[in-house]
C-alpha positions as CSV (number, residue, x, y, z in Angstrom):
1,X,-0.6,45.0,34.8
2,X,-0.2,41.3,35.3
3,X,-2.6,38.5,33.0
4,X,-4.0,35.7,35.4
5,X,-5.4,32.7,33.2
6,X,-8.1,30.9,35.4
7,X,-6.6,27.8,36.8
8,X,-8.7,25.6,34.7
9,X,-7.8,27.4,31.7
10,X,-4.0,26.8,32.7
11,X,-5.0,23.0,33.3
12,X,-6.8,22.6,29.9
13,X,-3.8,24.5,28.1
14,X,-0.8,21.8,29.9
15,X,-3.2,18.6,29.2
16,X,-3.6,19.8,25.4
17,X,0.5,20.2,25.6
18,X,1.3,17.2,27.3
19,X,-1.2,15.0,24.8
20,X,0.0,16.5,21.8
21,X,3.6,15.5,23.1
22,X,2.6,11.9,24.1
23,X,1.5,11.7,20.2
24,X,4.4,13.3,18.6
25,X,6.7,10.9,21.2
26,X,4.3,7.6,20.3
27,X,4.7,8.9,16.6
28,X,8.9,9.1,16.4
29,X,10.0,6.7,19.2
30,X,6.6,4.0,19.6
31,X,6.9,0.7,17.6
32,X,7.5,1.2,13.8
33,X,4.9,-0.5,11.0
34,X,1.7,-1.5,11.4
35,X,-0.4,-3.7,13.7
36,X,-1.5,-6.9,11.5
37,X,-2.9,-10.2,12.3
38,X,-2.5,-12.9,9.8
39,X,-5.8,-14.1,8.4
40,X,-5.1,-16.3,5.7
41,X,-2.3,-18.9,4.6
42,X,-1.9,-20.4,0.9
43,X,0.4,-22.0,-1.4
44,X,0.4,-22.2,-5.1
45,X,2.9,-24.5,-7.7
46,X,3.3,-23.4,-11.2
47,X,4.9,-25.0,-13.9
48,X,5.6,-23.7,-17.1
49,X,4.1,-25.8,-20.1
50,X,6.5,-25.3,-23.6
51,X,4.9,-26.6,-27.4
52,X,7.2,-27.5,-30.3
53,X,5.9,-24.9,-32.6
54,X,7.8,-24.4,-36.2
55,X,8.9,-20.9,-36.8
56,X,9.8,-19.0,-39.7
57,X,12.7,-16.6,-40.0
58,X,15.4,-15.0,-42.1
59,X,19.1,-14.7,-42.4
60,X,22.3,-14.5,-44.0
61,X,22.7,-18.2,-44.8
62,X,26.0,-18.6,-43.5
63,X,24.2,-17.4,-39.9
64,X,21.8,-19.9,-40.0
65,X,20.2,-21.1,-36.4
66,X,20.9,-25.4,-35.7
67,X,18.1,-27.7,-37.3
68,X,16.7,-24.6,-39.8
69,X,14.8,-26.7,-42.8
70,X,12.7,-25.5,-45.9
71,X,15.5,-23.3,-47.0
72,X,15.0,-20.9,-49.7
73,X,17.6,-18.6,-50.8
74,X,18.2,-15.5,-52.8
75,X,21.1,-13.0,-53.2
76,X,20.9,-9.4,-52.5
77,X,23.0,-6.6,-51.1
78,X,23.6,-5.9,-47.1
79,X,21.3,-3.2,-46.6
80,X,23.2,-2.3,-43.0
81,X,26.4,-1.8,-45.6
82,X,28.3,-4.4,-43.2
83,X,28.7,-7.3,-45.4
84,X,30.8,-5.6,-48.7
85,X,29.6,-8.0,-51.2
86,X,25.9,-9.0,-52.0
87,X,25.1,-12.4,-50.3
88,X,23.0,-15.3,-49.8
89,X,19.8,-14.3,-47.7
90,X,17.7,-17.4,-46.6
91,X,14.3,-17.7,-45.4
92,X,14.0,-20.5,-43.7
93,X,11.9,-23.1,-40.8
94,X,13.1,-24.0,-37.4
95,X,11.7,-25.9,-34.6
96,X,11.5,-24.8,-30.8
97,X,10.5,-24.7,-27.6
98,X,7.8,-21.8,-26.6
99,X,5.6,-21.4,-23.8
100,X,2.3,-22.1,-24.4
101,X,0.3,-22.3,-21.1
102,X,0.7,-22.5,-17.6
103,X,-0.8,-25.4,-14.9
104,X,-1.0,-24.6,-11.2
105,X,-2.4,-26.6,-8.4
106,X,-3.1,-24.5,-5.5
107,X,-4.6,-25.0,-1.7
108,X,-4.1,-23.7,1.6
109,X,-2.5,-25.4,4.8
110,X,-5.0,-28.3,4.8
111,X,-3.7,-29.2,1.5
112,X,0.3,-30.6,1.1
113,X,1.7,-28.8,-1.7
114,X,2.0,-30.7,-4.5
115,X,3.0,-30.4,-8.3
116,X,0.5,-30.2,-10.5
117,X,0.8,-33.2,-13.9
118,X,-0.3,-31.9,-16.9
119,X,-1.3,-34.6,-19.4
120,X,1.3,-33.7,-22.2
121,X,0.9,-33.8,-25.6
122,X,3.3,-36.2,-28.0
123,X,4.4,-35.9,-31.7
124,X,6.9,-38.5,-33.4
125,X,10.5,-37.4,-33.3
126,X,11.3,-33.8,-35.3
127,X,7.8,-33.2,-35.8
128,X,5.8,-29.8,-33.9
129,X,3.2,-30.4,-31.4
130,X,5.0,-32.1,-28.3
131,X,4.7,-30.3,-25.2
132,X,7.3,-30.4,-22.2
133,X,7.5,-29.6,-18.6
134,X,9.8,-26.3,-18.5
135,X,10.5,-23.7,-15.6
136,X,8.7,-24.4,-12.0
137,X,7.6,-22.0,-9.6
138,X,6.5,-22.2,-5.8
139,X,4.7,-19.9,-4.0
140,X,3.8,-19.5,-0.3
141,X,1.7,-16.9,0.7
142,X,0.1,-15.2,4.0
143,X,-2.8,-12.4,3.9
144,X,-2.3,-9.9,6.8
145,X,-5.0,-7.6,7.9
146,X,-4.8,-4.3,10.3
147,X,-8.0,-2.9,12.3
148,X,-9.2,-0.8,9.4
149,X,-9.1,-3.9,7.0
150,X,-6.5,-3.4,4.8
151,X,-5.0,-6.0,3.1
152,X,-1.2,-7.5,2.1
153,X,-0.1,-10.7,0.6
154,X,3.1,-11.4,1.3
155,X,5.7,-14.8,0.2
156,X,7.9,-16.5,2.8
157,X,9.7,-19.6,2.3
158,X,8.1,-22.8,2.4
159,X,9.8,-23.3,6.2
160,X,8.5,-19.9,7.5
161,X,5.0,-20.8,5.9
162,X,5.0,-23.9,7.8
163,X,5.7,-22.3,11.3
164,X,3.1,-19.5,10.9
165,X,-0.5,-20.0,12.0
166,X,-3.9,-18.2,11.2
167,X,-4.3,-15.7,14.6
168,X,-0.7,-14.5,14.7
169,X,0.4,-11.2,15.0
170,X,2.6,-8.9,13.5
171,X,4.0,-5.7,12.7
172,X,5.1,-4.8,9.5
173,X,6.6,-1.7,8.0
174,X,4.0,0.0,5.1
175,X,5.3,3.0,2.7
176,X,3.6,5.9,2.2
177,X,2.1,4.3,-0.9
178,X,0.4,1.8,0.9
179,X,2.8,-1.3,0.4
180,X,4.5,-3.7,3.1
181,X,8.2,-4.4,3.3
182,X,7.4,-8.1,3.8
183,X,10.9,-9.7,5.1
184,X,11.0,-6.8,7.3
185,X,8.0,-8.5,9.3
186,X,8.5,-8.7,13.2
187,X,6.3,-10.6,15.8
188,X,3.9,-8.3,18.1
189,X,2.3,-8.5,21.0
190,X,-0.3,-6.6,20.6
């Protein structure tokens, strides 16, 4: 005894196939990442602000750091057992250079980029309380949003952030955790 499907059953059965293939197709050979549009461009310049602070340490006096003052010194044995003898051990004053805040100046692409100048603080000569100018960072950044709203900030050089304009499209490759492989970025159509 032979089955016969109805012939809409049969047609309903090969459209359900052919859609599920079309999906699993789009899915493993369709264009990789996600569909973003850039939404936002900004650019922020750090620099690193260092005070002359004066710190207190101790050491073997014959290890003492450059510039150490207010030395006092006592003998005792090497606890570590490295040093055979008991030594000198100093406790001691040094002056340097730690970070004490950070200035930014920061805009978007109306703005040129520009470093920020911190007033700065003087002492005389050998004395704590100066400030310097120390490490300087730029960034430039781009917000990129897909159709369900999701967000990603991503830096690019200061060239690339020049070039790019608020409207573009993109796709982008996104983890299963949720973050974007920025330089791996590719114009879209879409």
């Amino acid at each position: 005894m032979r089955l016969r499907f109805p012939r809409l059953r049969v047609i309903v059965l090969v459209a359900m196939v052919v859609a599920a293939l079309a999906i699993v197709g789009w899915w493993a050979f369709g264009p990789s990442g996600v569909a973003v549009e850039l939404t936002k461009r900004s650019w922020r310049m750090e620099i690193i602000v260092e005070r002359l602070r004066s710190e207190s340490g101790s050491d073997w006096c014959d290890e003492l750091p450059e510039g150490a003052f207010d030395i006092s010194r006592r003998t005792i044995a090497d606890p570590t057992g490295k040093r055979a003898e008991p030594g000198e051990h100093c406790r001691y004053n040094v002056l340097a250079w730690r970070r004490s805040w950070i200035v930014k100046n920061e805009g978007g692409p109306g703005e040129r980029p520009d470093w920020p100048r911190p007033p700065l603080r003087m002492a005389p000569p050998g004395q704590p309380g100066s400030e310097r100018l120390s490490k300087r960072e730029a960034y430039f950044e781009i917000e990129l949003r897909d159709r369900e709203d999701h967000a990603w900030v991503c830096r690019v050089d200061a060239e690339r952030w020049q070039q790019l304009r608020v409207g573009m499209r993109f796709r982008i490759p996104v983890d299963r955790f949720g973050t974007a492989n920025c330089p791996a970025m590719y114009p879209s159509n879409i």
